[in-house]
ROSE-4610 file (N, C-alpha, C; in Angstrom, 1 decimal, always signed):
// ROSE-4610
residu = [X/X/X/X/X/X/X/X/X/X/X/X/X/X/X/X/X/X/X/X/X/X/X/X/X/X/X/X/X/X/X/X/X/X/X/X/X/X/X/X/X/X/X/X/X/X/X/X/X/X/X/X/X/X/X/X/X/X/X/X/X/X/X/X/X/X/X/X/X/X/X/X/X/X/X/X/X/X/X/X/X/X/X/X/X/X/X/X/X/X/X/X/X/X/X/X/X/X/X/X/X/X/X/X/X/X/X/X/X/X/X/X/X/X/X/X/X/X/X/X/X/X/X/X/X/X/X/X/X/X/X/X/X/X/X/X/X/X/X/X/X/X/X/X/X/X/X/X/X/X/X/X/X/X/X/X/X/X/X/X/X/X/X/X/X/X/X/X/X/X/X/X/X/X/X/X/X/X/X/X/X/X/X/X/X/X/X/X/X/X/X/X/X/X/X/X/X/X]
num = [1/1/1/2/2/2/3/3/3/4/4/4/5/5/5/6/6/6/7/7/7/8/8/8/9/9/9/10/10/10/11/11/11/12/12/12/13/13/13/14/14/14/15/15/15/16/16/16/17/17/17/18/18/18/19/19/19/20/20/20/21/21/21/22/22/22/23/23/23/24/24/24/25/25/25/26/26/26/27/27/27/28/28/28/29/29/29/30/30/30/31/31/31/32/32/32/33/33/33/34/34/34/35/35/35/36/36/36/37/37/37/38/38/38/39/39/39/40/40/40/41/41/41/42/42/42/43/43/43/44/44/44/45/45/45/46/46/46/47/47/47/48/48/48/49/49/49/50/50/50/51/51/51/52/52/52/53/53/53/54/54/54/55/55/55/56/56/56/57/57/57/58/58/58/59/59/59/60/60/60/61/61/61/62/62/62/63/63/63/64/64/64/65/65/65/66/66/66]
x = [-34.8/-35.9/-36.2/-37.1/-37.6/-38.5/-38.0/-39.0/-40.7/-41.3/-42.9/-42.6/-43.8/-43.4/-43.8/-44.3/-44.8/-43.7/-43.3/-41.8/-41.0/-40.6/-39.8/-40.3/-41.4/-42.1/-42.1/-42.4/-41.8/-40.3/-39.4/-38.2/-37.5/-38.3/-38.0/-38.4/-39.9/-40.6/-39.4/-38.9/-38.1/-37.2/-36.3/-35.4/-35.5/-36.4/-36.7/-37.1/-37.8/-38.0/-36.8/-36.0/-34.2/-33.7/-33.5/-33.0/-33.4/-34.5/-35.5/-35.0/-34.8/-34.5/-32.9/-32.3/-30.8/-30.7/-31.0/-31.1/-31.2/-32.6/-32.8/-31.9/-31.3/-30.3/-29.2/-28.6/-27.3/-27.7/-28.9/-29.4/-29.2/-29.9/-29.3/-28.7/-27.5/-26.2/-25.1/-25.4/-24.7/-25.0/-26.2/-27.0/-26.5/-26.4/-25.9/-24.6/-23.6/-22.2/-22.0/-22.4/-22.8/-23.2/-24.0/-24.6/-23.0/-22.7/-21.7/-20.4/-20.2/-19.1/-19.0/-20.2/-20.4/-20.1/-20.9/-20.8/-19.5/-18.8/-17.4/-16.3/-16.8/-15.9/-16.3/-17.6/-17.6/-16.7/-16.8/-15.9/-14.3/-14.3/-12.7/-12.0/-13.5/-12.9/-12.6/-13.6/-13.4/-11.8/-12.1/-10.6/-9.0/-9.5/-8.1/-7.9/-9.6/-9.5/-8.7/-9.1/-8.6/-7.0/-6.8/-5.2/-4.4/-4.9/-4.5/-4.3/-5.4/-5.1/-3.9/-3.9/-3.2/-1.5/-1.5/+0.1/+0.3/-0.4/-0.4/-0.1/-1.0/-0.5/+0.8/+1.5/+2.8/+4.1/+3.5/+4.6/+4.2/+3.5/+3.4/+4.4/+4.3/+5.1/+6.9/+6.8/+8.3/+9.3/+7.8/+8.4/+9.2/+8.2/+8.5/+9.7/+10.1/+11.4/+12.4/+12.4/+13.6/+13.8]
y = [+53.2/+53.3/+52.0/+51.3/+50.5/+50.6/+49.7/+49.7/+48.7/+49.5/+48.3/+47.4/+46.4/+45.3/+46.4/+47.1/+47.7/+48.5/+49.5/+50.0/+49.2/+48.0/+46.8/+46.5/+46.3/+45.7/+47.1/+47.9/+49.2/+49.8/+49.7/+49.2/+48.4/+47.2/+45.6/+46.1/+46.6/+47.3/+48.2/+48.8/+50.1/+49.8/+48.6/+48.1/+47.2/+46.3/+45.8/+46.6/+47.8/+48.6/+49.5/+49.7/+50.0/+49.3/+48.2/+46.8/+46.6/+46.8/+46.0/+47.8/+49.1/+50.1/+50.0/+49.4/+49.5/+48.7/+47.4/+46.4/+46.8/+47.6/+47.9/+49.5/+50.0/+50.8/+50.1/+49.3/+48.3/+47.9/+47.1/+46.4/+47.7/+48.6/+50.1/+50.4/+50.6/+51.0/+49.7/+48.6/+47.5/+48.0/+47.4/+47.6/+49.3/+49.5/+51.2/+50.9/+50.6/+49.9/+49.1/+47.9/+47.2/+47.3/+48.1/+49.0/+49.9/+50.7/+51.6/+51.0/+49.7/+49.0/+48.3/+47.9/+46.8/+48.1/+49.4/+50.8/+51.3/+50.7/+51.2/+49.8/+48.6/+47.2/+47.2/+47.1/+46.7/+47.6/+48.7/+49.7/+49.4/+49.2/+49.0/+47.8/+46.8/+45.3/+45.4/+46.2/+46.4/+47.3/+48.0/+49.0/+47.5/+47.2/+46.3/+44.9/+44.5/+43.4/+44.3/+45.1/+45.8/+46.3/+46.5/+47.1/+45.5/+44.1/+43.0/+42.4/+42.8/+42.4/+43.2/+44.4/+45.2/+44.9/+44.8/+43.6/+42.3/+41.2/+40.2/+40.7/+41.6/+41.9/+42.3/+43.6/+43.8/+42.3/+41.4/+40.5/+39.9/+39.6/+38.6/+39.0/+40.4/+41.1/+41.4/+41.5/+41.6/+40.0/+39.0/+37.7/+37.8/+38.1/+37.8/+38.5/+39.5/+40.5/+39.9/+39.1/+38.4/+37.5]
z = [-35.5/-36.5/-37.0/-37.0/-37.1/-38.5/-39.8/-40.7/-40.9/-41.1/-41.5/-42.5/-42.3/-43.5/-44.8/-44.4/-46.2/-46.3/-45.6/-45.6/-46.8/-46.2/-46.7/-47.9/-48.3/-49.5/-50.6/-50.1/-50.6/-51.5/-50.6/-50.7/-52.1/-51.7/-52.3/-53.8/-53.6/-54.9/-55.6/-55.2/-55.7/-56.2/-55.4/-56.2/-56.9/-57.5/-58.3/-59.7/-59.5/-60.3/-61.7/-60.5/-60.5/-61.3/-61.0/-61.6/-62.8/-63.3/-64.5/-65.5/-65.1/-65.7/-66.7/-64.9/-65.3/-66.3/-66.6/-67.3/-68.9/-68.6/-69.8/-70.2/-69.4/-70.3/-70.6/-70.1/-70.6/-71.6/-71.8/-73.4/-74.4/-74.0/-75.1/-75.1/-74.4/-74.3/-75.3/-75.0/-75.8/-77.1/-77.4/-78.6/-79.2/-79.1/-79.9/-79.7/-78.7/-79.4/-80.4/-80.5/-81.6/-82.7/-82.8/-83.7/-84.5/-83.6/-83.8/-85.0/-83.9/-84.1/-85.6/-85.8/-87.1/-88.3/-87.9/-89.1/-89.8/-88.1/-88.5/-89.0/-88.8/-89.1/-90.4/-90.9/-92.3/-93.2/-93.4/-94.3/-94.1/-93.0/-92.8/-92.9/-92.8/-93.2/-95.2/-95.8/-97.3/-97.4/-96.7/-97.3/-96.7/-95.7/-95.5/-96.6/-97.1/-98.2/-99.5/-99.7/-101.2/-101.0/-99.4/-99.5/-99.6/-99.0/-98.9/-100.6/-101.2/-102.7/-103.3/-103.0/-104.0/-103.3/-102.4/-101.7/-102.6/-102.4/-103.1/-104.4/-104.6/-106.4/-106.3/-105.8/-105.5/-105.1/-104.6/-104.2/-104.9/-105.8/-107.1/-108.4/-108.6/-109.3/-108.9/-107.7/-106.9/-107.5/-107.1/-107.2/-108.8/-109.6/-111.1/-111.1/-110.7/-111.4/-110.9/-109.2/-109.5/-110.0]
């Protein structure tokens, strides 16, 4: 079976079409990870600063009693 040049150009078409889709689902796919990620890092960057102070405060206090 033998393809025509428009066959081919056809083809060529489709997968470039493909391509330019896939692309743009990975940019969405990232982008809503990222998204995801930052929702869930900020809150937990706050709760690990506040447990990190309230340590310091404990080993500031430990220090004093001995």
């Amino acid at each position: 079976m033998n393809l025509t040049d428009d066959d081919k150009k056809w083809i060529l078409d489709q997968m470039a079409i493909n391509a330019a889709a896939t692309k743009a689902d990975l940019e969405r796919v990232e982008t809503s990870l990222l998204t995801a990620f930052h929702k869930w890092a900020s809150p937990m960057e706050m709760r690990m600063k506040t447990h990190r102070e309230v340590l310091r405060t404990m080993d500031l206090e430990t220090s004093l009693i001995n």
